[in-house]
C-alpha positions in Angstrom: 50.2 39.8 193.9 50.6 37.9 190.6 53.6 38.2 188.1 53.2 37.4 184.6 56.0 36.3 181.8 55.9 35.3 178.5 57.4 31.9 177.3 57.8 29.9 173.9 57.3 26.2 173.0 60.8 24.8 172.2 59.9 21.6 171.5 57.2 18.9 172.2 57.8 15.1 172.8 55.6 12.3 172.9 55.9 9.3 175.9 54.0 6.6 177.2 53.0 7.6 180.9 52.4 4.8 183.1 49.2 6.0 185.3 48.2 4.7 188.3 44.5 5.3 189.3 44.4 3.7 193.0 43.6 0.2 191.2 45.3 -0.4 188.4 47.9 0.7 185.9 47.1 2.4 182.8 49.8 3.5 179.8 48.2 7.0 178.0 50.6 9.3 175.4 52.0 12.3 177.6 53.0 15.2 175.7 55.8 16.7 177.6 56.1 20.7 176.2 59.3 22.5 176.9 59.4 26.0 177.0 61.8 29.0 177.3 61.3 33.0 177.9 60.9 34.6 175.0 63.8 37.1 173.7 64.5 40.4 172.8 63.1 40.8 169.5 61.2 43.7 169.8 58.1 44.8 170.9 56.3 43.0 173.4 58.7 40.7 173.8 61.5 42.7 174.6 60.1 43.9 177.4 59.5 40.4 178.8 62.8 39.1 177.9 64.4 41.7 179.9 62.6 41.2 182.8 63.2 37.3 182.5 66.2 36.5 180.0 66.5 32.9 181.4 64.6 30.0 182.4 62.5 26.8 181.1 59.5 25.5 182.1 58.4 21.6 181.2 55.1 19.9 182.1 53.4 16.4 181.1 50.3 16.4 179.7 48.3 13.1 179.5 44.7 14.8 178.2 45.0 15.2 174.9 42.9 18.0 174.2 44.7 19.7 176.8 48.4 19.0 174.9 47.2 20.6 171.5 46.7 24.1 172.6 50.2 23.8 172.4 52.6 24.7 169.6 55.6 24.5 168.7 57.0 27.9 168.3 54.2 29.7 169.8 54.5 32.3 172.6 52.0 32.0 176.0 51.8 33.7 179.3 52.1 31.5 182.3 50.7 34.1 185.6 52.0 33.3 189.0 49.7 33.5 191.7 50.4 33.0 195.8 47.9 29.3 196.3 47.3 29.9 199.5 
């Protein structure tokens, strides 16, 4: 069983992570990306927003490459899926 939503990128800030790789300490730029549910604004959306009208999602990304297929504003499924 899987569910999917839709959510949009309210903001993204840039931090120094402090990474620890089993040896030594290393400072990289996290991008932490906040998002929300998207709202009822027709369409697509709608439908989503009245399935989920409330929540927020925020992750840290240290690869870069990973942090700009990101954008502020922008709309993105996130799926959940059982892990085990």
């Amino acid at each position: 069983m899987a569910v999917r939503c839709k959510f949009k990128v309210m903001s993204i800030e840039k931090t120094v992570a402090h990474i620890w790789d089993g040896a030594k300490n290393h400072e990289k730029i996290m991008s932490n990306v906040s998002l929300a549910p998207v709202g009822a604004g027709g369409g697509e959306d709608s439908i989503f927003g009245k399935a989920t009208p409330n929540g927020s999602i925020r992750v840290g990304i240290v690869n870069e490459a990973v942090a700009q297929l990101f954008a502020l504003g922008k709309a993105y499924y996130v799926d959940f899926s059982p892990a085990d």
